[in-house]
C-alpha positions in Angstrom: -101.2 30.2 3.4 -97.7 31.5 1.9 -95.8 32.2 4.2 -95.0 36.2 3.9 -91.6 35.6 5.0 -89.9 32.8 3.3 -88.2 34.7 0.7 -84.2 34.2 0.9 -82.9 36.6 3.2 -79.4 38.3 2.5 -76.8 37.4 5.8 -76.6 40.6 6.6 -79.8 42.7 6.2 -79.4 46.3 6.3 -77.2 48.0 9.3 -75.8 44.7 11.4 -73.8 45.3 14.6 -71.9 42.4 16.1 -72.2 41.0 19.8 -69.6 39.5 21.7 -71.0 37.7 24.4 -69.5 37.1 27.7 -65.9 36.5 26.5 -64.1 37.5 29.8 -60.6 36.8 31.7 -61.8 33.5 32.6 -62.2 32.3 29.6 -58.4 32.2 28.8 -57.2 31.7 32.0 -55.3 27.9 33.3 -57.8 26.9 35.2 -58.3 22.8 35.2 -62.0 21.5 33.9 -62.9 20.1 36.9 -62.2 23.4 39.1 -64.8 25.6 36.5 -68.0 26.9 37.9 -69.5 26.3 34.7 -68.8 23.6 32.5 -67.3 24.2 29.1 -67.1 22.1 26.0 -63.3 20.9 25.2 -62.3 23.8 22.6 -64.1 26.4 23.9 -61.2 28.9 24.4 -60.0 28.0 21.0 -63.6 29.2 19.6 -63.4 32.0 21.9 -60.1 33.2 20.6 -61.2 32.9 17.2 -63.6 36.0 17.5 -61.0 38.3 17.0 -60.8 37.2 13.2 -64.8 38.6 13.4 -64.3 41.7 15.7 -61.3 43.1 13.9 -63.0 42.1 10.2 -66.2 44.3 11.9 -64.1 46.9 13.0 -62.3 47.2 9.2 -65.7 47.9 7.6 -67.4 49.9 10.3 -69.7 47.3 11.9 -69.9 48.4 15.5 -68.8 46.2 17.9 -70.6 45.3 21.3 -69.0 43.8 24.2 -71.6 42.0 26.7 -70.2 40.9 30.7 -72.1 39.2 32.8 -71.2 40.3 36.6 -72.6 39.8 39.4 -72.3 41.3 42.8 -69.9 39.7 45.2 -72.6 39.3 48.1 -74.8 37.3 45.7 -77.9 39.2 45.7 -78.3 39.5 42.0 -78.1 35.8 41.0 -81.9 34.9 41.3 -82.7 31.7 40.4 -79.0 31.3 38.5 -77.7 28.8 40.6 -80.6 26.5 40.8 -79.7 24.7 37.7 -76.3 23.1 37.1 -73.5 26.1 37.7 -72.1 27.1 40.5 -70.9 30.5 41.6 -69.6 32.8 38.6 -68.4 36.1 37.6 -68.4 38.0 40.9 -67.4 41.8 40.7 -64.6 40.5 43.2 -62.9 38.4 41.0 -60.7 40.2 38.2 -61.0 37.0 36.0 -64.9 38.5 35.2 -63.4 41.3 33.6 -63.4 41.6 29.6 -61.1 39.9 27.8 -59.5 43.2 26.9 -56.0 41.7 25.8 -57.3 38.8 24.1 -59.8 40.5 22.1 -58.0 43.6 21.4 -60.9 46.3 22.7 -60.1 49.9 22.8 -61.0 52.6 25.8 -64.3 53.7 23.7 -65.9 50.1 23.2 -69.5 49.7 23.4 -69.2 47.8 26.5 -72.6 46.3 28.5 -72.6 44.6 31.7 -75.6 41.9 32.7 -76.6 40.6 35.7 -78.8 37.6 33.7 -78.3 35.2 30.5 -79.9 37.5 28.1 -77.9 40.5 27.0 -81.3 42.8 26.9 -82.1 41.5 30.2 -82.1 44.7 32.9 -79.4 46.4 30.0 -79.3 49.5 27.7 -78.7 47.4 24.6 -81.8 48.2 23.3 -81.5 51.5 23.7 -78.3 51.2 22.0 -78.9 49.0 18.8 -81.6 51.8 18.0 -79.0 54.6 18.2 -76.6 52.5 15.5 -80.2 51.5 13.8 -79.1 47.9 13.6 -81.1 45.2 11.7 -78.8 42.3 11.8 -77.2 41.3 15.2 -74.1 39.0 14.8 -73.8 36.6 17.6 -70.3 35.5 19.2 -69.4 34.1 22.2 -70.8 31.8 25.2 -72.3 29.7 26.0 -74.1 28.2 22.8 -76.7 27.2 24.8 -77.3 29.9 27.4 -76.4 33.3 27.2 -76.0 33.0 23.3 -79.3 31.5 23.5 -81.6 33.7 25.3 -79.5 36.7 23.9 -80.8 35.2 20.7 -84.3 34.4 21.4 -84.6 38.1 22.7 -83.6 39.4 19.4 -85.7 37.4 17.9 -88.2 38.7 19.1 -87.2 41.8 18.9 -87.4 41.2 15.5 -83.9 41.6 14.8 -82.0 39.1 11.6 -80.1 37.5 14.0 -76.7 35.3 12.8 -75.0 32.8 14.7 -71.2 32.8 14.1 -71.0 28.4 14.4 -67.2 28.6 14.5 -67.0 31.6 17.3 -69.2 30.2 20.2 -69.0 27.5 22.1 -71.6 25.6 25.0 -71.0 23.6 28.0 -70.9 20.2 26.1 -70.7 19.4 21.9 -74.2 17.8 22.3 -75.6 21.0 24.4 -74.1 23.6 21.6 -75.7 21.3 18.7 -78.9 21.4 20.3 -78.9 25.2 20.7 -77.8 25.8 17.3 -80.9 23.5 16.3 -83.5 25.5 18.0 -82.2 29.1 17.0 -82.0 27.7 13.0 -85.5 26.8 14.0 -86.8 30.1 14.9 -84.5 31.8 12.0 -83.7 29.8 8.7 -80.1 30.7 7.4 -79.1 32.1 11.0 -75.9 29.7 11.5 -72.7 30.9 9.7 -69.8 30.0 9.5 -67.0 32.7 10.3 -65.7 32.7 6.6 -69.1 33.6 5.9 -69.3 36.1 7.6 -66.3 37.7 7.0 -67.2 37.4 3.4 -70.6 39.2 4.2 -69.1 41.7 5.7 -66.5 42.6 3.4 -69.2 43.2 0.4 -71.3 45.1 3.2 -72.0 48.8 2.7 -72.6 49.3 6.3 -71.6 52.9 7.4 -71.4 54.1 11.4 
């Protein structure tokens, strides 16, 4: 049977809104590998930092941009089953290296700004509700990690049936072989969903997306 949707899809179909995903204080802050709660592959700041070239490229041509926190509450009631797995102890509401990355990635007082107390940005959030108020088709994805909040934030739109694009260059997992594997299994569920930032920015430059 043909396959009713295997025609070539454009990069960005209709309205697209970008999501920056969990890019916080910590992420730019001198802390030594070893002392992380959550391991981090070796350039992971670097690919962090580079999401400003996509956030101020969205911002030029009127893509909303929205900024994603996971937070959790300093008495650790709202971790669940997070720490079962491999990390330890991250992002309490105690710690003022949880906040956003407000310097790094230049956001303004009226962001679209999301907190999350799970991997999945639609998990327990208003995003939802919000990417129906902008009537966004396309989701761009940037941020960490590759191949845990990136990918259930992913899978969820998805599923949502969102176009969902994966900004290679602008996220980053907790090791090379963990971020290849995630970018794998999202190109599986969406062909053409890995990009590459000049992509992207190309994309959205020839983009008639209005606010």
């Amino acid at each position: 049977m043909t396959n009713p949707n295997s025609k070539k899809r454009n990069l960005i179909e209709g309205r697209a809104a970008l999501i920056v995903i969990d890019i916080q204080k910590s992420t730019f802050s001198p802390i030594p590998d070893d002392e992380r709660s959550i391991a981090h592959m070796p350039d992971y700041a670097d690919r962090m930092a580079r999401s400003k070239v996509a956030i101020d490229k969205a911002r030029e041509v009127g893509i909303p941009v929205i900024f994603i926190q996971e937070i959790h509450r300093a008495d650790l009631v709202d971790f669940g089953r997070e720490l079962d797995g491999d990390e330890e102890i991250h992002c309490l509401d105690s710690n003022p290296l949880t906040a956003f990355a407000e310097e790094e990635l230049g956001m303004r007082p009226d962001d679209y700004r999301i907190s999350k107390r799970r991997y999945s940005a639609f998990y327990g959030t208003d995003l939802e509700i919000l990417l129906k108020g902008l009537k966004a088709e396309t989701l761009i994805l940037v941020g960490g990690l590759t191949d845990v909040c990136v990918h259930y934030t992913f899978v969820d739109s998805h599923q949502g049936d969102y176009f969902c694009r994966v900004i290679e260059d602008c996220v980053a997992g907790s090791s090379f072989e963990a971020h290849q594997a995630s970018l794998n299994a999202m190109e599986y569920l969406q062909h053409g969903a890995i990009r590459s930032l000049d992509e992207v920015v190309e994309a959205m430059t020839v983009s008639e997306n209005v606010t």
